[in-house]
C-alpha positions as MATLAB code, in Angstrom:
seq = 'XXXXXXXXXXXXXXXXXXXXXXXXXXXXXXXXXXXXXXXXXXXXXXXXXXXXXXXXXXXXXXXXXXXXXXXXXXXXXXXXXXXXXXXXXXXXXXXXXXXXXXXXXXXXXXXXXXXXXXXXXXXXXXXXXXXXXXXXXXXXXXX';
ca = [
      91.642   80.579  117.288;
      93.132   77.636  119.011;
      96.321   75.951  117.891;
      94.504   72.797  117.129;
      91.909   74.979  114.941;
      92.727   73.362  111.557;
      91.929   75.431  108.800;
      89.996   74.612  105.341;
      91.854   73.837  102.544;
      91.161   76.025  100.136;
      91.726   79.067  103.397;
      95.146   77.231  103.793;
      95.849   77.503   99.905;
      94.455   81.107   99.961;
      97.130   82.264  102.711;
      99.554   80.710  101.213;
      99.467   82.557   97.531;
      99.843   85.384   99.456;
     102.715   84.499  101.153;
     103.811   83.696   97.961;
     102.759   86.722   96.240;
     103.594   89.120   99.375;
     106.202   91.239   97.286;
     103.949   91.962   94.694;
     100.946   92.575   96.749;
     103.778   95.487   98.132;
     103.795   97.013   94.551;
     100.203   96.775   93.960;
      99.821   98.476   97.004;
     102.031  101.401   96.322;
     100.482  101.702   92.811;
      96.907  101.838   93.848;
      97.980  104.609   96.218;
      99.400  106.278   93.493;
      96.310  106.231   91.380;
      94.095  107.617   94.531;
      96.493  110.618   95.228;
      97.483  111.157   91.781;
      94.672  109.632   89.320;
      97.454  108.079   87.067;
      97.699  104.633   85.741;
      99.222  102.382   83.281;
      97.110  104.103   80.496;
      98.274  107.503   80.867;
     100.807  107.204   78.514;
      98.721  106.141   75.415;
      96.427  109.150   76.200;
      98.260  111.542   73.704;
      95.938  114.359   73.683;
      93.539  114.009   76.352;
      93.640  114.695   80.427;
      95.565  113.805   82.613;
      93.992  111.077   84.719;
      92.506  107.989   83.681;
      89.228  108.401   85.865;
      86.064  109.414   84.844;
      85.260  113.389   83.957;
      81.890  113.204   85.505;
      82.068  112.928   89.763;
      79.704  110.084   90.144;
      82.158  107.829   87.790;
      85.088  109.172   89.805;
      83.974  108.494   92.966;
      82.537  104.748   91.462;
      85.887  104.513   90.675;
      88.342  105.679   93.651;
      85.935  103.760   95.940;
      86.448  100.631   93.996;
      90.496  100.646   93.936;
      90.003  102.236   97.872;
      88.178   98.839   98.974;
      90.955   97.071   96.947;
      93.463   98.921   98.249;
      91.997   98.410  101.768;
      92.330   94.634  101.294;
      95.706   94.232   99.805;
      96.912   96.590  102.856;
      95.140   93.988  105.636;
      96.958   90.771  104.078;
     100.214   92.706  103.909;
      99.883   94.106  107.026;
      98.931   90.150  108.747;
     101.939   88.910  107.188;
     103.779   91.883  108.104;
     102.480   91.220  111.760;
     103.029   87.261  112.164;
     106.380   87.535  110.043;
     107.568   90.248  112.558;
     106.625   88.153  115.656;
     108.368   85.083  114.578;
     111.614   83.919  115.817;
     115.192   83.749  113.208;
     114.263   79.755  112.292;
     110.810   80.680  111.397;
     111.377   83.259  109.472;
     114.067   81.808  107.432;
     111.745   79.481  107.115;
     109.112   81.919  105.638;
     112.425   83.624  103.763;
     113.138   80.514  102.104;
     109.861   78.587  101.310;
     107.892   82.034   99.910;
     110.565   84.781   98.888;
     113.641   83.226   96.967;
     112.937   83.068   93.593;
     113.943   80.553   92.001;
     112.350   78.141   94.393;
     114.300   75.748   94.244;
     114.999   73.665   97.595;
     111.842   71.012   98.772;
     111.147   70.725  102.483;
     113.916   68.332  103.229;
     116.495   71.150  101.890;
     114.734   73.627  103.502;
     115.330   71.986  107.047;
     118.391   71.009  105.900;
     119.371   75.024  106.474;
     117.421   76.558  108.993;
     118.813   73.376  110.381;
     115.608   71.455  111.581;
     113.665   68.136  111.266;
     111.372   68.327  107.960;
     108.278   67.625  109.771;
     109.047   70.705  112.604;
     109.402   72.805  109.324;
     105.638   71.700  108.592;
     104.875   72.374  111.644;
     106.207   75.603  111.954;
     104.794   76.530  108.231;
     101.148   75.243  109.417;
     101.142   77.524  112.250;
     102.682   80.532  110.340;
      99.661   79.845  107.936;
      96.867   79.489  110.599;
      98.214   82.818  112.440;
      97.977   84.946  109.117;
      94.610   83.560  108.419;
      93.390   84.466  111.896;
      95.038   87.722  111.767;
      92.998   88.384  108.302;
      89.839   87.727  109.636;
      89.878   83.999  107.453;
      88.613   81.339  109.343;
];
């Protein structure tokens, strides 16, 4: 994919939320490994009584069911491991840049504020974010 590729919208937006949500998509990744090795899960607790996993007694539902969080798991693991990737490749500005536009919470500086500390023109910030976006998408597979 060419540096001039541009990408769709709604692929841009797409990326994006999961730079956003990167952190969380950690957790949920470490949770759904949890329930494949160890068949637990939020329910568990209110099962007073009963077995202990949440998956199906009979092997056809079980299997329906660890192949179902597997493929999930599968997919949360590629976008966390593109980010992972393109984060790891980029240089200190870019990913402060990355740092401070997806992963301080409160959000609570604009572009200008954000070049303001890396320090950088806003519209090399852009830049930098639009290419950071296109080489996750590309590294996903989303074109």
């Amino acid at each position: 994919m060419s540096n001039q590729t541009k990408l769709r919208r709604g692929t841009f937006l797409h990326v994006e939320s999961e730079l956003y949500a990167y952190h969380d998509t950690r957790k949920e990744i470490i949770r759904l490994k949890n329930e494949i090795l160890y068949g637990s899960g939020p329910g568990d607790d209110e099962n007073v009584g009963g077995g202990r996993s949440n998956l199906p007694g009979d092997p056809t539902g079980r299997t329906a069911v660890l192949l179902t969080t597997h493929k999930k798991l599968e997919q949360l693991q590629a976008i966390s491991d593109a980010i992972e990737a393109v984060y790891g490749a980029l240089g200190p500005d870019k990913q402060r840049l990355v740092r401070l536009r997806y992963w301080t919470r409160p959000q609570t500086l604009t572009w200008e504020g954000i070049a303001k500390e890396i320090p950088a023109h806003r519209a090399t910030v852009i830049r930098w974010r639009d290419e950071i976006i296109r080489m996750i998408a590309e590294r996903i597979g989303w074109r």
